[in-house]
ZATI-325216 format. One record per atom (N, C-alpha, C): residue number from 1; residue in three letters; y, z, x. Coordinates in Angstrom, 3 decimals. Last residue first. Example, Ala and Ser with C-alpha at 12.3 -4.5 7.8 and 13.67 -1.06 7.14 Angstrom:
2
ATOM   nr  rest        py        pz        px
ATOM    2   SER    -2.250     7.080    12.850
ATOM    2   SER    -1.060     7.140    13.670
ATOM    2   SER     0.030     7.870    12.900
ATOM    1   ALA    -5.690     7.800    13.190
ATOM    1   ALA    -4.500     7.800    12.300
ATOM    1   ALA    -3.300     7.800    13.200
END
This chain:
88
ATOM   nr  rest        py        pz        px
ATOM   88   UNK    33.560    -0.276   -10.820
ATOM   88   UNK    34.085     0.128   -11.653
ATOM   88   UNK    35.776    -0.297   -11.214
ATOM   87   UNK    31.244    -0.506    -9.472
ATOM   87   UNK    30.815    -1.289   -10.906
ATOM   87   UNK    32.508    -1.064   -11.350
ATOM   86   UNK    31.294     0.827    -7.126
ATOM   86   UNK    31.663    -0.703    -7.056
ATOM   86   UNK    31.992    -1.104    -8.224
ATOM   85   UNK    30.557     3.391    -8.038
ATOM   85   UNK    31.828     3.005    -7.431
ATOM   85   UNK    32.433     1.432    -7.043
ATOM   84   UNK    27.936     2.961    -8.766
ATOM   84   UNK    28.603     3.267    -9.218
ATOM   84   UNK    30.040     2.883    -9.091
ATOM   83   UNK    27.301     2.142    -6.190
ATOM   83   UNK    26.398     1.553    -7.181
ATOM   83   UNK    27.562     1.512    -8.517
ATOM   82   UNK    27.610     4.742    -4.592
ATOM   82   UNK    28.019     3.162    -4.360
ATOM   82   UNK    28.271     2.219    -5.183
ATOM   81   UNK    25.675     6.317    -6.353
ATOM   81   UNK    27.383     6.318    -5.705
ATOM   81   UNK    27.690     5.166    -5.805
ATOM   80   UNK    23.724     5.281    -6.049
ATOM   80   UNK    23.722     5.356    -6.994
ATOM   80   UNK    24.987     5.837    -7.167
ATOM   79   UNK    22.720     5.616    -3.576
ATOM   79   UNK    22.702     4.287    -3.619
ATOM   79   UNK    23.350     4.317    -5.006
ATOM   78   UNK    23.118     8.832    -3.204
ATOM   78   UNK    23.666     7.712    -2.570
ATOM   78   UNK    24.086     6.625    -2.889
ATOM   77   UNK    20.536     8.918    -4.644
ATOM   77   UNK    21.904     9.678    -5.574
ATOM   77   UNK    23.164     8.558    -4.376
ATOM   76   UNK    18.888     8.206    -2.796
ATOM   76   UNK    18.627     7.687    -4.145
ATOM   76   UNK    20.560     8.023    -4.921
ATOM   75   UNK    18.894    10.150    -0.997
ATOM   75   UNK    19.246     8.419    -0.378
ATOM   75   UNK    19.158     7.733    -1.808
ATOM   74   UNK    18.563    12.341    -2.007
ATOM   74   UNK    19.804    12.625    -1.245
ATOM   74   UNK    20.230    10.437    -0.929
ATOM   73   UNK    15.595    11.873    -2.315
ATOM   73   UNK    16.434    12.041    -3.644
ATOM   73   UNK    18.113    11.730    -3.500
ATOM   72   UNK    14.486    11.939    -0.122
ATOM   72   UNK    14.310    10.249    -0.870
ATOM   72   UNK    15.833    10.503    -2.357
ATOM   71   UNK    15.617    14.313     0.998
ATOM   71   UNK    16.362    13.122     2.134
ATOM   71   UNK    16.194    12.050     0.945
ATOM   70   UNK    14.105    16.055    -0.571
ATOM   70   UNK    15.248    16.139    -0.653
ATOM   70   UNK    16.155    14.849    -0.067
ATOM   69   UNK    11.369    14.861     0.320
ATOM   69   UNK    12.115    14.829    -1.103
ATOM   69   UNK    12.964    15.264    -1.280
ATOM   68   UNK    11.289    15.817     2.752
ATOM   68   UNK    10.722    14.790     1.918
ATOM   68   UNK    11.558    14.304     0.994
ATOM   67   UNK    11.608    18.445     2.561
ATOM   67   UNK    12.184    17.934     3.250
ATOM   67   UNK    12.305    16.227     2.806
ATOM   66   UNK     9.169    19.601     1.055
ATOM   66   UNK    10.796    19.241     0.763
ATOM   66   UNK    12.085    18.774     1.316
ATOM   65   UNK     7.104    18.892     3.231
ATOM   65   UNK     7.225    18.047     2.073
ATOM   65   UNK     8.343    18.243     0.855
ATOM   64   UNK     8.049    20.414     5.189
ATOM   64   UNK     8.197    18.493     5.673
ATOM   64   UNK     8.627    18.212     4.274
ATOM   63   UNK     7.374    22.813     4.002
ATOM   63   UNK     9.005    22.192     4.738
ATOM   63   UNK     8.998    20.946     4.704
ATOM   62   UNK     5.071    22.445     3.543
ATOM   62   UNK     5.707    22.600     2.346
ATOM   62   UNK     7.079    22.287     2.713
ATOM   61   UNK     3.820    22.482     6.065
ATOM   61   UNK     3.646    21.163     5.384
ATOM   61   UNK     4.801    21.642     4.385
ATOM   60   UNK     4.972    24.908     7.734
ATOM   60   UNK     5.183    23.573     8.127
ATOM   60   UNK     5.118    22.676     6.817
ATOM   59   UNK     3.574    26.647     5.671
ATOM   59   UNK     4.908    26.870     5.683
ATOM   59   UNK     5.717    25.527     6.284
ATOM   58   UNK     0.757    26.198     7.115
ATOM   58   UNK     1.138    25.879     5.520
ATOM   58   UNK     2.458    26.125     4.817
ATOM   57   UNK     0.985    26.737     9.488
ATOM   57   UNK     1.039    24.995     8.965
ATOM   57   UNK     1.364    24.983     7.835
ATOM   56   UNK     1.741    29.161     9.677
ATOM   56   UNK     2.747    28.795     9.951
ATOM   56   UNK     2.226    27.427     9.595
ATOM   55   UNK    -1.173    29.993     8.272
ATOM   55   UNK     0.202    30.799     7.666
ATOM   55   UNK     1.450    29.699     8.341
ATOM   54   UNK    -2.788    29.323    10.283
ATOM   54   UNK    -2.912    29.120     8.912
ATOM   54   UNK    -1.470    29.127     8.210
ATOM   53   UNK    -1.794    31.380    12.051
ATOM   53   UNK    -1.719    29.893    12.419
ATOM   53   UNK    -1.883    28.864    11.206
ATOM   52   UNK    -2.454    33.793    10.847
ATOM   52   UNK    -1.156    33.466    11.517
ATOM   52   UNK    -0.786    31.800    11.402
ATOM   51   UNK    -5.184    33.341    11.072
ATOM   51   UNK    -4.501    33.755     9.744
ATOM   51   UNK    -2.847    33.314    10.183
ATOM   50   UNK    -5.499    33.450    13.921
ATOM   50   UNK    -6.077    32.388    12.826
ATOM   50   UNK    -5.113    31.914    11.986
ATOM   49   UNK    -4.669    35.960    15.044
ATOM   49   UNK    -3.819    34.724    15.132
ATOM   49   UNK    -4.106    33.247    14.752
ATOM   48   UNK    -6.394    37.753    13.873
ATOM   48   UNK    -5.154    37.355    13.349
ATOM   48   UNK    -4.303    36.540    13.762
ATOM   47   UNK    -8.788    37.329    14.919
ATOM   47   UNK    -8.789    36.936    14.088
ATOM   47   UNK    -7.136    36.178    13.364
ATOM   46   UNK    -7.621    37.844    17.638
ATOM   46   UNK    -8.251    36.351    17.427
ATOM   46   UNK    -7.928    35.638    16.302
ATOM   45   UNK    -4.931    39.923    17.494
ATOM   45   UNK    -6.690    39.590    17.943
ATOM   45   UNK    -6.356    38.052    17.163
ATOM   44   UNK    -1.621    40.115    18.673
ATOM   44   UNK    -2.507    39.732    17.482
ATOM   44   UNK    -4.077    39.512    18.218
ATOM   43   UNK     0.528    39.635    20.389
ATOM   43   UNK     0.211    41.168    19.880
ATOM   43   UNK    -1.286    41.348    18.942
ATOM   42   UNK     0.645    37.203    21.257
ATOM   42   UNK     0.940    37.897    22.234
ATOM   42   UNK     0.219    39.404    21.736
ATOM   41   UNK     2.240    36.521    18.763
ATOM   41   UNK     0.951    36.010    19.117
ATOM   41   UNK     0.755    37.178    19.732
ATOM   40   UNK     4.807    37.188    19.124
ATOM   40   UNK     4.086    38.160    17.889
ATOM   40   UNK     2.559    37.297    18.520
ATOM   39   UNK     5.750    35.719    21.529
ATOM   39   UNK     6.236    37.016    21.471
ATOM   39   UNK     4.708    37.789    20.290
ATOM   38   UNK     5.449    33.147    19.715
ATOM   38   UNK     4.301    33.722    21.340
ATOM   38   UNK     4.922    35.118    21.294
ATOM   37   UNK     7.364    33.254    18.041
ATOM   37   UNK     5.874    33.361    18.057
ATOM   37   UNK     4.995    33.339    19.321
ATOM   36   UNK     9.393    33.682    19.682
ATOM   36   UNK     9.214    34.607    18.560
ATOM   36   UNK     8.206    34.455    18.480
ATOM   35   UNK     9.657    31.354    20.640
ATOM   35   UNK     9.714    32.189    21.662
ATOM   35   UNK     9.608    33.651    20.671
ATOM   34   UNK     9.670    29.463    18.513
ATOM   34   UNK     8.868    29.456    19.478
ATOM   34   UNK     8.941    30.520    20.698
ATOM   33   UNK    12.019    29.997    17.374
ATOM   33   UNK    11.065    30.184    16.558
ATOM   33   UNK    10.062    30.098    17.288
ATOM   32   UNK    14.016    28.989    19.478
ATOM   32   UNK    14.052    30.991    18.913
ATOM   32   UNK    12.826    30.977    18.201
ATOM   31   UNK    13.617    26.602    19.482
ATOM   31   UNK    13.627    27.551    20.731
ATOM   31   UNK    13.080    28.561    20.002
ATOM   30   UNK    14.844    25.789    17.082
ATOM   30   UNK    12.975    25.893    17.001
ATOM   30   UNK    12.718    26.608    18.318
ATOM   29   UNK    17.433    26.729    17.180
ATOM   29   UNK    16.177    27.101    15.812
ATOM   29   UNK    14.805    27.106    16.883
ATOM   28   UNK    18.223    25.024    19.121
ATOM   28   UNK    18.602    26.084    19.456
ATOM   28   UNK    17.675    27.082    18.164
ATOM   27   UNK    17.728    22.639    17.763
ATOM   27   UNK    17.048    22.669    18.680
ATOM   27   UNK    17.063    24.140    19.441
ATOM   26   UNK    19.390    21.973    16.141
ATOM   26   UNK    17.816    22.121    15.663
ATOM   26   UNK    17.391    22.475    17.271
ATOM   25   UNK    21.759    22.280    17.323
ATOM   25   UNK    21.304    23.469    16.062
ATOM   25   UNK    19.831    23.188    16.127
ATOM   24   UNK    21.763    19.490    18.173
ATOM   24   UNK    21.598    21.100    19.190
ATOM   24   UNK    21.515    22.234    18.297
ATOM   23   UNK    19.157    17.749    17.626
ATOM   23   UNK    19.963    18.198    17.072
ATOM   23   UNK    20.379    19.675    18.023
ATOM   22   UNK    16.732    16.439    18.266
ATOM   22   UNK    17.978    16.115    19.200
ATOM   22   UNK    19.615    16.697    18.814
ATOM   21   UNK    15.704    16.528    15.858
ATOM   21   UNK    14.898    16.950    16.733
ATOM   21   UNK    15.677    17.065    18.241
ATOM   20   UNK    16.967    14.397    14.111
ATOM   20   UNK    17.297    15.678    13.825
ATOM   20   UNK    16.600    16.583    15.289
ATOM   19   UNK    16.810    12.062    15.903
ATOM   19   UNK    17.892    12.544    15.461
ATOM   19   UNK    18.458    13.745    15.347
ATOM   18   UNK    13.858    11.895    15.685
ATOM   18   UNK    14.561    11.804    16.764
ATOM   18   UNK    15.552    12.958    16.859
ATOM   17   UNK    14.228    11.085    12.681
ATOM   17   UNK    12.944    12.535    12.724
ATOM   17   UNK    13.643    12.871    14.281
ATOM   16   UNK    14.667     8.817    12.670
ATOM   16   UNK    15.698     9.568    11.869
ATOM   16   UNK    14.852    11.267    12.355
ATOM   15   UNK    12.833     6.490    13.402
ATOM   15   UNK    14.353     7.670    14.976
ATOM   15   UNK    14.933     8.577    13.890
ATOM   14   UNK    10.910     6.281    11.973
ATOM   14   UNK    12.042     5.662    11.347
ATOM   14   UNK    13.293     6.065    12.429
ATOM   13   UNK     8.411     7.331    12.372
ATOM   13   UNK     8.929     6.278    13.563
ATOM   13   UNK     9.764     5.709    13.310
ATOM   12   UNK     8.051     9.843    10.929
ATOM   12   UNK     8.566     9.822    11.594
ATOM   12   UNK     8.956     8.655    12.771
ATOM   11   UNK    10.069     8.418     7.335
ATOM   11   UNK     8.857     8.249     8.086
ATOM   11   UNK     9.169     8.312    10.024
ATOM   10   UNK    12.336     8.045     6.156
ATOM   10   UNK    11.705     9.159     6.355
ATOM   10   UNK    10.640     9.541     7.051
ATOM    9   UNK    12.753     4.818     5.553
ATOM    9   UNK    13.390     5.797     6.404
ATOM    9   UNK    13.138     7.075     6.553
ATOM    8   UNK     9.996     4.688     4.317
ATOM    8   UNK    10.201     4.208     6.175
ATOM    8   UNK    11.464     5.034     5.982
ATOM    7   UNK    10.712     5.794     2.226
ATOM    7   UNK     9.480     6.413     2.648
ATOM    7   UNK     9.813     6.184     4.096
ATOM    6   UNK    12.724     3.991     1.288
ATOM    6   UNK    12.952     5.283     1.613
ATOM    6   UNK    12.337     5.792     2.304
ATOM    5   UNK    11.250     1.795     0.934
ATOM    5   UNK    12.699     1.748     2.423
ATOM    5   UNK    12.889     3.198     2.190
ATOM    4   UNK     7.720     2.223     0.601
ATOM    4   UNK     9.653     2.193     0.263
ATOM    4   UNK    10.140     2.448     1.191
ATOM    3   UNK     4.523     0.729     2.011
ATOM    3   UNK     5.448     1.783     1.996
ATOM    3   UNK     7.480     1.597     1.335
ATOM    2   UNK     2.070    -0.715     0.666
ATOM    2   UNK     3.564    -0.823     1.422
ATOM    2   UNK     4.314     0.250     0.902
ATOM    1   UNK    -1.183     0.000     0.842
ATOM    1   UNK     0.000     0.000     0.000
ATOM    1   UNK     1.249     0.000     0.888
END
């Protein structure tokens, strides 16, 4: 199935994923969030750094996937500006 010009622009080989990842806020975040979790790793048995690890993908996917859908909705209301603002 072919993917929407939204989907590609959201998609990470669209450089828009780059962008944010080259962000000095984003980047000064995920430092601190990575030096926090080895910090709490660091304290945890095996088991609990399973559960842990469990715990931070399934907080990962639900981010991407409003992330997702905030950028298709944010590029939809956009086109629908424009769209707007021309008609008139």
């Amino acid at each position: 199935m072919e993917r929407s010009i939204i989907d590609y622009l959201f998609a990470p080989d669209s450089g828009i994923q780059g962008k944010i990842r080259n962000n000095e806020n984003y980047a000064e975040y995920q430092s601190l969030a990575d030096k926090n979790y080895k910090k709490l790793e660091k304290t945890l048995n095996d088991e609990q750094k399973e559960i842990l690890n469990k715990l931070v993908d399934c907080y990962s996917d639900a981010e991407f996937e409003s992330n997702g859908f905030y950028f298709k909705e944010g590029v939809k209301l956009g086109v629908r500006f424009v769209c707007e603002s021309m008609s008139e």
